[in-house]
Z-matrix of the N, CA and C atoms (Angstrom, degrees):
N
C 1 1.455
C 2 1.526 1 109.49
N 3 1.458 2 105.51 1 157.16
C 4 1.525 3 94.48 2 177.65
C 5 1.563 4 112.52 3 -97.95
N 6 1.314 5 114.84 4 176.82
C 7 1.495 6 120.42 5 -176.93
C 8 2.143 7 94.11 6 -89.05
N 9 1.274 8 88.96 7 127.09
C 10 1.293 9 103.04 8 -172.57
C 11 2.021 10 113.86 9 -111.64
N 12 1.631 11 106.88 10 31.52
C 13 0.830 12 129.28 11 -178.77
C 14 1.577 13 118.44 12 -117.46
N 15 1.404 14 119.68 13 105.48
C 16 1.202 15 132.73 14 -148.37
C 17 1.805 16 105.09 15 -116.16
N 18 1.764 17 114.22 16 118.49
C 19 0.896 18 122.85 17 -151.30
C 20 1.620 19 103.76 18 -81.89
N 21 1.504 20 106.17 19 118.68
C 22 1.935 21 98.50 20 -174.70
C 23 1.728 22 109.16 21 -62.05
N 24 1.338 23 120.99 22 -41.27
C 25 1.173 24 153.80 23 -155.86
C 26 1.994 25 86.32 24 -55.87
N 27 1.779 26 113.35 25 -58.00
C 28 1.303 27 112.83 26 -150.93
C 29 2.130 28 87.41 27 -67.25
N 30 1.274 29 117.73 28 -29.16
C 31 1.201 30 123.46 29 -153.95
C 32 1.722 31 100.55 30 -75.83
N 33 1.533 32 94.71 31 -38.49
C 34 1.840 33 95.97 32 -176.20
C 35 1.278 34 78.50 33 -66.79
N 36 1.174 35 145.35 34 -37.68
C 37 1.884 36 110.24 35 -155.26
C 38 1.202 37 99.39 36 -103.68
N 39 1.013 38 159.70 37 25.68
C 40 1.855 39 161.48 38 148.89
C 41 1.586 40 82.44 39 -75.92
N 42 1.756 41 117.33 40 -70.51
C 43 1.617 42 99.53 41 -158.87
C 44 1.502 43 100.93 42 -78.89
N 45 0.956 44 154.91 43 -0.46
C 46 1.710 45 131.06 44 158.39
C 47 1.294 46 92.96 45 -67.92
N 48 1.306 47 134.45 46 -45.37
C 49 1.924 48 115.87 47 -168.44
C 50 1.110 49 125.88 48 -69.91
N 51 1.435 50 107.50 49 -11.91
C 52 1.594 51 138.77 50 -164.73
C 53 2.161 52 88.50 51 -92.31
N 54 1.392 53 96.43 52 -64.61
C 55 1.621 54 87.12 53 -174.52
C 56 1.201 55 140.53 54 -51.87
N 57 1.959 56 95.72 55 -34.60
C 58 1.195 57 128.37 56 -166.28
C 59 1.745 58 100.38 57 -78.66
N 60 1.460 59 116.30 58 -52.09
C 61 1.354 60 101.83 59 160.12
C 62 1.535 61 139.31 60 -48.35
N 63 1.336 62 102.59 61 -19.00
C 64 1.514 63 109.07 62 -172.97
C 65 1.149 64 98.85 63 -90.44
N 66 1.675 65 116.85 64 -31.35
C 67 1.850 66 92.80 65 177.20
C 68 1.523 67 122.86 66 -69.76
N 69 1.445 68 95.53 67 -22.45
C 70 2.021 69 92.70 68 -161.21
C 71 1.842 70 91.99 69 -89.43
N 72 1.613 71 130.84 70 2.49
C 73 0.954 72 128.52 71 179.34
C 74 1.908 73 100.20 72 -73.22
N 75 1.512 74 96.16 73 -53.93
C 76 1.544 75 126.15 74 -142.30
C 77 1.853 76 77.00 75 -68.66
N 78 1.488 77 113.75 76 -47.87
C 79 1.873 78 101.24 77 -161.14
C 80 1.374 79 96.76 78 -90.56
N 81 1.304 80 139.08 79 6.68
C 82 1.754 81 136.36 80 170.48
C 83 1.781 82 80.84 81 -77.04
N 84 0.694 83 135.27 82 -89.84
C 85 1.669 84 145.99 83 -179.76
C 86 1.494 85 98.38 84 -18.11
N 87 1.362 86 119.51 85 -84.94
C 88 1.914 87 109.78 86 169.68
C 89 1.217 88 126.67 87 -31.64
N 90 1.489 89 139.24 88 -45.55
C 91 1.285 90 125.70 89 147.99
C 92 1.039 91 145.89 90 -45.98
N 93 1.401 92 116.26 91 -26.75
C 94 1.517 93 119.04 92 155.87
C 95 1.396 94 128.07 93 -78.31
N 96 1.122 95 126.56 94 -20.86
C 97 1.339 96 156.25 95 -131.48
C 98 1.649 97 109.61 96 -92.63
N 99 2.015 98 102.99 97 -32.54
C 100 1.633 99 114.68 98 -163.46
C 101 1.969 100 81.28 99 -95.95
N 102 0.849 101 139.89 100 7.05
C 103 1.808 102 119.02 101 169.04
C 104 1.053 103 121.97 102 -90.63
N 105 1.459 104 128.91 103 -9.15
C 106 1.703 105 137.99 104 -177.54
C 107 1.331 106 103.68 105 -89.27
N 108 1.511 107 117.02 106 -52.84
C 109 1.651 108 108.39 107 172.38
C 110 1.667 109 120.29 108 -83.89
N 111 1.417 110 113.74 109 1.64
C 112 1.559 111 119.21 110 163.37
C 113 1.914 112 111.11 111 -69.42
N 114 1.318 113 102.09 112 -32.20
C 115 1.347 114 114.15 113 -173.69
C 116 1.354 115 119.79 114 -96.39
N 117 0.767 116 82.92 115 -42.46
C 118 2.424 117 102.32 116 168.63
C 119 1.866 118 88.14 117 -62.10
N 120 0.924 119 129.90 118 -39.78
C 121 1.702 120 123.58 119 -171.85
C 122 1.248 121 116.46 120 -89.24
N 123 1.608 122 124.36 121 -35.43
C 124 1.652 123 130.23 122 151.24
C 125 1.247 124 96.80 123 -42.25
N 126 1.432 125 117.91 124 -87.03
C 127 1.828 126 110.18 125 -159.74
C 128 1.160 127 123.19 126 -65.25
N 129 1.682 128 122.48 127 -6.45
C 130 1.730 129 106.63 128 156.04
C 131 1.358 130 127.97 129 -68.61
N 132 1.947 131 94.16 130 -21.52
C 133 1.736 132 103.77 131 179.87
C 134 1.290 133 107.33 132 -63.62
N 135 1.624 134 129.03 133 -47.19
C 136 1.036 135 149.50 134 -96.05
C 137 1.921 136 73.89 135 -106.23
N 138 1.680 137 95.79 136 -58.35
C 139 1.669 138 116.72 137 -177.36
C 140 1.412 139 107.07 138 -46.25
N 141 1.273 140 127.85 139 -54.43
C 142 1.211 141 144.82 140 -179.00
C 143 1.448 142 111.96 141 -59.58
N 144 1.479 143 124.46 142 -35.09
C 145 1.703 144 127.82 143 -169.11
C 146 2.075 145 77.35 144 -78.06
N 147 1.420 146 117.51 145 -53.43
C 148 1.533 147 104.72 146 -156.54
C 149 1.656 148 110.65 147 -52.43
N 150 1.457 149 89.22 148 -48.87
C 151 1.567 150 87.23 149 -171.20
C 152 1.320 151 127.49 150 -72.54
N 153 1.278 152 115.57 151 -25.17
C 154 1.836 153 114.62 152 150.04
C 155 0.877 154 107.72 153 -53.12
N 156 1.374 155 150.55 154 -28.44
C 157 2.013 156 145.16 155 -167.13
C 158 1.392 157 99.69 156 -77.44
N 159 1.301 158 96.14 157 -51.99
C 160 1.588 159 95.24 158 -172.03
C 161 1.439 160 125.92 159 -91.00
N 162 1.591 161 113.61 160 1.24
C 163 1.685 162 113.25 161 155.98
C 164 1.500 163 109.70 162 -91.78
N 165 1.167 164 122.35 163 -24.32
C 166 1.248 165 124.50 164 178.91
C 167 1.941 166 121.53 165 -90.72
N 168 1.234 167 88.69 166 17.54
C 169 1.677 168 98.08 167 -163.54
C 170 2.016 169 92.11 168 -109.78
């Protein structure tokens, strides 16, 4: 027969490795994440400086 006694101990440590990967996944992704809307916000300025020049010109 088999041993039908299932170790809690092995399970807490699968999900801490399990969590712990998901955080350093989730903030590798947040660090990259702030240069698309840094640049999306330059070229609306950028849009915005032209078209005041040229109604005001």
């Amino acid at each position: 027969m088999s041993d039908q006694h299932i170790d809690p101990a092995g399970n807490t440590q699968q999900f801490r490795a399990f969590a712990q990967r998901s955080e350093q996944e989730t903030s590798s992704h947040r660090k990259k994440s702030p240069l698309l809307p840094i640049i999306a916000v330059v070229v609306v300025i950028a849009v915005i400086g032209v078209a005041a020049f040229l109604l005001l010109k």
